[in-house]
Structures are given as structure tokens and as C-alpha cells.
N, C-alpha and C positions, 0 to 999 in steps of 0.2 A: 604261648598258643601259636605264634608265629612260625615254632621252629616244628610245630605239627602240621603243619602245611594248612592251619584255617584262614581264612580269606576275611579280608577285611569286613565285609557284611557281618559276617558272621561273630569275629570278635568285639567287631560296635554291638552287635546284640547282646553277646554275654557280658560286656562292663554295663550295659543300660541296663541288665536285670540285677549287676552286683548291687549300682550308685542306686538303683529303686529299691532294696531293700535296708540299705546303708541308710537313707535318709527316711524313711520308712519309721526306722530304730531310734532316730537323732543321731546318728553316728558324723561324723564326721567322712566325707567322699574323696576319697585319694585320685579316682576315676579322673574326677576334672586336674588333678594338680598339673602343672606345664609340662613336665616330664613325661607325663604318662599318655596328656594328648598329641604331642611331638612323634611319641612312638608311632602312636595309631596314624598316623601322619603320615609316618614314613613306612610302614604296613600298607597303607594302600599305596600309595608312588610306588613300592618295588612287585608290588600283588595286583595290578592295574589288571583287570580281566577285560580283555576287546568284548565287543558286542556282538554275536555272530549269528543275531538277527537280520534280515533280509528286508530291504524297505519293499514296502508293495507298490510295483510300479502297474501300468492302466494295463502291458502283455497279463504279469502274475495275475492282474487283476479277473482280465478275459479269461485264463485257465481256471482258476477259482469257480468261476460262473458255469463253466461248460462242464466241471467235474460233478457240479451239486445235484443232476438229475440221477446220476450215479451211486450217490451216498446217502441223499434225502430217502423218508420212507414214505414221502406223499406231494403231492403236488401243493397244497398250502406251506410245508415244511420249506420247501426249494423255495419257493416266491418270499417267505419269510427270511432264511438266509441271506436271498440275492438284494434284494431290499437294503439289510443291514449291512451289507459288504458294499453297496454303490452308494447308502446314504454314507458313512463312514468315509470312503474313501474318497468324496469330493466334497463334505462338508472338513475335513482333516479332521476330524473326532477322533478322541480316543474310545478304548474300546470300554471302559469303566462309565465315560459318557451316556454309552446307550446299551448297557446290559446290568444283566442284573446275576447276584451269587447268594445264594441260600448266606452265607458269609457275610450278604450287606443288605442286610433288608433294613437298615435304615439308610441307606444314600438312595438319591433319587435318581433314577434311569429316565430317558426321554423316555416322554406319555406321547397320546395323541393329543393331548391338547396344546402341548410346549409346540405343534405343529402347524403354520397356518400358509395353506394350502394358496397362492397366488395366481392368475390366471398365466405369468409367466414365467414364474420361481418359486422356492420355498422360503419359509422363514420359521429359522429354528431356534427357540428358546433353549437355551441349556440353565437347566435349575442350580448345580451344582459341577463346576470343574478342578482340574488341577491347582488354577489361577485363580479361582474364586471359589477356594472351599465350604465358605459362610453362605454362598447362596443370595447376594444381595445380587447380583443380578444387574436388569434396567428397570426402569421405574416402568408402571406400567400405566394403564387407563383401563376402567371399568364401564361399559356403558350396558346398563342393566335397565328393564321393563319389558313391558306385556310383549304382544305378537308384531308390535310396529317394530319395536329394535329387531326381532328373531326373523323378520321376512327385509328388515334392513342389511342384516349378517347375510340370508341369503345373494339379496342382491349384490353385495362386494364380493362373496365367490366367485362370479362371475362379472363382476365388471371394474373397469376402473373407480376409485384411487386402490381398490384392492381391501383386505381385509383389516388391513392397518394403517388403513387411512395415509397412505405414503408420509408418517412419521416415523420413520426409519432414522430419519437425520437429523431428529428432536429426540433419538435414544431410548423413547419410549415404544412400548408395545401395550397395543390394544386388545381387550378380551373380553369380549361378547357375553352377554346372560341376557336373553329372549326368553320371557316363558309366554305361551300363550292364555288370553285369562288372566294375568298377572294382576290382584288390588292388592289395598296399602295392607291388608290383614296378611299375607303371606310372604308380601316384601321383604321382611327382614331376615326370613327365613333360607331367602336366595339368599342374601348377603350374608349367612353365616356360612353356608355352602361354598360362597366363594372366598372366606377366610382361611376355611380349613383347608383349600388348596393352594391360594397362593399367599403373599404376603400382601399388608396393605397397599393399596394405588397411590400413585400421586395424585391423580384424575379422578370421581367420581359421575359420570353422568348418569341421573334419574329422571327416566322417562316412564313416570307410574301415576296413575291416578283417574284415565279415565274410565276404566274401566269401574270406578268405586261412585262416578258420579249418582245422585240418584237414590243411594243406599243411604247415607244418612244426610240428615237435616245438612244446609249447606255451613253452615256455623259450625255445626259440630265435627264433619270432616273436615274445615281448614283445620279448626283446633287438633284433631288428631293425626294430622297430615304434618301440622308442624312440633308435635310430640315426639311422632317415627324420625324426623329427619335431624330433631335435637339431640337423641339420644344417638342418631347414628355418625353426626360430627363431634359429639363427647367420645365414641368410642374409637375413629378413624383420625385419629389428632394427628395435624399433618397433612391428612387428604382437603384438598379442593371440592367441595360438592360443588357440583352444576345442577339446574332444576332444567332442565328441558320443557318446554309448553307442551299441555297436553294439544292433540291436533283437535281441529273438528272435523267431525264424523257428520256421516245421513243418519244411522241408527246408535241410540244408545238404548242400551238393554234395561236399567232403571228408570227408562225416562219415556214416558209418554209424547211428552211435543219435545220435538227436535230445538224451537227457536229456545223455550226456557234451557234446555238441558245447554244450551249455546252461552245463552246467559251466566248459568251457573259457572260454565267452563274458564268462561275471561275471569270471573269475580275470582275460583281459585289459581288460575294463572298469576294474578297481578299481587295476590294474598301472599303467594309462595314464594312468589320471587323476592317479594318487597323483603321478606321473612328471611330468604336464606341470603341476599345481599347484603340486609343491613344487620341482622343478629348472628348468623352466621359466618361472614367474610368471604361467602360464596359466588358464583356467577351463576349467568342467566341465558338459554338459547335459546329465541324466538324465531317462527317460523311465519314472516308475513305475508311468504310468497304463495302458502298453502291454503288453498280457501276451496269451500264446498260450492261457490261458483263456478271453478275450474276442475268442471267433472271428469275432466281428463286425467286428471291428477289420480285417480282412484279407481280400483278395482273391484272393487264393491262399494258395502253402505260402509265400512269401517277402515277397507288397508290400502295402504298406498297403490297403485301401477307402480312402472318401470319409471315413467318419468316421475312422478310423483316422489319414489325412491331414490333417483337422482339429486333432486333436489332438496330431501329430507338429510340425506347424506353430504353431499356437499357443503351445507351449512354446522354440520355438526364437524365435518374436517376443517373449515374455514374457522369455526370458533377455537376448537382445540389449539391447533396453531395460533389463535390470536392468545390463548390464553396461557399457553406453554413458552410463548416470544414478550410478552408486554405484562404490564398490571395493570390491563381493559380486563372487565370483566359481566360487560353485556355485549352480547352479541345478536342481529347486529345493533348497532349503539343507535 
């Protein structure tokens, strides 16, 4: 093959498709024998082909950019391009990293959500690369419930520690599930939602439950409060759940008087927690600083303020960190 002028690529290809059908047969693979890998050895050393690719430097770069309104057939087309030519080019990504080929529709291409948008940088999740073709990744953290978590994710797009809780240096990455209206009847339906996209968390935090207050007998949703959360430490083996406290509110939607529905609230707070610390092997994050005295803390009868969201967040960064560095698992203690 050699004395045909084929190139080493080429002839590792056609022994890979002999020794696959040779073994295929049971036959015996002469392909591997010393002799024969020595050749191919010495096939490529004298068939060495240079690289006569061009590295992209930030000039090529700038030309690239200024040609695309020229070549593009629309103004989303060009912004789309320009995009993927400056994300690539200063993230050092490869190009297999963040596209996609009718050829690979099972490797995973950067999504918008491997995306999280920082008031001063990006942070770019890659699901699958060169390095790490299994896709294991970093370990991540889930912090999933009603519209408190989804106007808590608002507020880190725009403010400090950021979307990821500046656990950057704990290896982990954080990833938001806010639904608004979130109870325990639909709960798990988010979490299968977010199985199917990524892999399981190290981290669990569940912040669900007030909104179910009211609806059944209070017996009866601890009991099925700690059903959902059994079965979903049977199924996340591995993961950490956190029970986050539900907050108190001025209105609750099942509940008539505000002081019982208060009541109810601690009785399934202390239930839950008791439940996922000691049956569980879970942690617990309390928030003592939030109280419906400090109506400044609130935006209305149900959602945090600005400050109120600082300091919702702040204590869920302070516990993660405590529980990502230590074996404390209430916070705070």
C-alpha cells in the first residue's frame, strides 16, 4: 500500500477494517503482529504530512468578522456566525465543541443552558469534549422550587455572587429550576425534566412546599411530603438533598388566617427537616433572618425584594459552601 503512495491514515484504516472482520470470523489478526505494526510505524515517520492549517490569530480573526456581512444572507445569520467565531475563539473551543453535523446528532453541542450569563463574564459548561468524551463533566448543584428560587435566579443575573453562587472553586456548577406555582403534586415532574437533561447533582436543594400548604390535612402532607422526597433519595443515590425552609409569607392561597397557616408552616419545616436529616443523611437551610416583621424584606404578600433576595441567597451560598468543605449539615447550626 505503501509503494502506492497511500498515507498512513489511510492504511491504519484499511488494516482496522481487515483486523474487524478477521476477528469478526474468530480468525486469528496478523494486523497486530510486531512486524506489521513496526511497518505502519515506519509508514507514518517517512509519510509525516505537515499541517498546513493556519492557527486563527485575533488580525485573521477581525477579517473573518468584517467579511460575514458579505457572505451572510441576513442579519440574524451574521450575529449568529460572529457569535460563534469570538465565542470559540477566546473560549479556545474546538469547533466539534459547539456545532453540530447531521453526522452527529448524538454528541452534544453547547445549548443555551451549558450558558450562564455573569454580570462580568461567561461560564461555559461543555457536556462532552476531546478530554472528556464520557461527559462526566463537574459535579453540579440543583436548586429547584416555586417562584422564590425563579425571582432568586433573577436576582443573581444581575447581582453579586452571580449565577453560580461563586462556586467556581469548589468545581461545581449550579443550575436553577424556578417554576412559578411550583406544589409537591408537580415536583417530581420538574426533576424528571431535569434528569433528562443533565446528569445526576451532587447537590440537591428543595425549596417546595408552600405553596401546597392548606390543601391537605396538615398530617397528611407531612406524610406525602416525605413519600416524594423518599423516593427521590432512592432514586438520586449519591446526591445530598437539602430541604430548604419554606419562607413565611402575608398571603397564603389555601389558607384563610395567615397566623394558623404560620403555624402549619414551622410544624412542616421542623417535620421535614427532622425527616431528611435523620432518615435521609441529608442537610437543612434555615432562614432566621427572614421574618414578616421586616416588611422590607418583601415585595409583595408572597416574594422577596432586592434585599430580601440578598439575603435569601446569601445563606444558600454560605450553606453550600459549608456543605461542599465540611460534614456540617445544618445551616446555620
Amino acid at each position: 500500500m505503501a509503494s502506492k503512495g497511500l498515507s498512513y491514515s489511510t492504511v491504519k484504516c484499511y488494516l482496522a477494517g481487515i483486523s474487524f472482520n478477521l476477528k469478526l470470523n474468530n480468525f486469528t489478526d496478523p494486523c497486530q503482529f510486531f512486524i506489521v505494526q513496526k511497518m505502519l510505524l515506519g509508514l507514518k515517520r517517512t509519510k509525516n504530512v505537515k499541517d498546513v492549517r493556519s492557527p486563527i490569530t485575533l488580525p485573521l480573526l477581525n477579517q473573518l468578522l468584517n467579511a460575514l456581512p458579505h457572505v451572510c444572507h441576513n442579519y440574524y445569520e451574521y450575529i449568529l456566525f460572529a457569535v460563534a467565531y469570538c465565542l470559540a475563539f477566546f473560549a479556545l473551543l474546538r469547533v466539534g465543541e459547539i456545532t453540530l453535523t447531521n453526522a452527529q446528532t448524538s454528541y452534544d453541542p453547547l445549548r443555551l443552558e451549558n450558558i450562564v450569563l455573569e454580570p462580568s463574564h461567561l461560564i461555559i459548561n461543555i457536556i462532552r469534549s476531546k478530554t472528556d468524551q464520557a461527559g462526566k463533566g463537574k459535579d453540579s448543584i440543583w436548586i429547584v422550587g416555586s417562584s422564590i428560587v425563579a425571582r432568586a435566579k433573577s436576582y443573581c443575573q444581575m447581582n453579586s455572587p452571580g449565577l453560580n453562587l461563586s462556586l467556581e472553586c469548589k468545581g461545581v456548577t449550579v443550575i436553577w429550576r424556578g417554576v412559578g406555582g411550583m406544589k409537591l403534586a408537580n415536583f417530581e415532574d420538574n426533576i424528571r425534566k431535569l434528569l433528562a437533561e443533565f446528569d445526576p447533582p451532587k447537590i440537591i436543594v428543595i425549596h417546595c412546599g408552600g405553596n401546597s400548604i392548606g390543601e391537605l390535612p396538615l398530617k397528611q402532607l407531612q406524610i406525602s411530603m416525605k413519600f416524594v422526597l423518599g423516593r427521590l433519595h432512592r432514586q438520586l443515590n449519591g446526591t445530598l438533598l437539602v430541604w430548604s425552609y419554606i419562607l413565611p409569607r402575608f398571603y397564603w392561597r389555601s389558607m384563610l388566617s395567615s397566623s394558623a397557616a404560620d403555624v402549619a408552616r414551622n410544624r412542616v419545616n421542623s417535620s421535614i427537616s427532622a425527616f431528611v436529616r435523620n432518615q435521609l443523611d441529608g442537610a437543612v437551610i434555615r432562614y432566621p433572618d427572614i421574618k414578616t416583621s421586616q416588611g422590607k424584606l418583601f415585595c409583595d404578600s408572597v416574594h422577596l425584594s432586592n434585599l430580601g433576595n440578598s439575603i435569601f441567597v446569601a445563606s444558600l451560598q454560605a450553606a453550600l459552601n459549608k456543605f461542599l468543605s465540611s460534614s456540617e449539615r445544618v445551616y446555620p447550626f
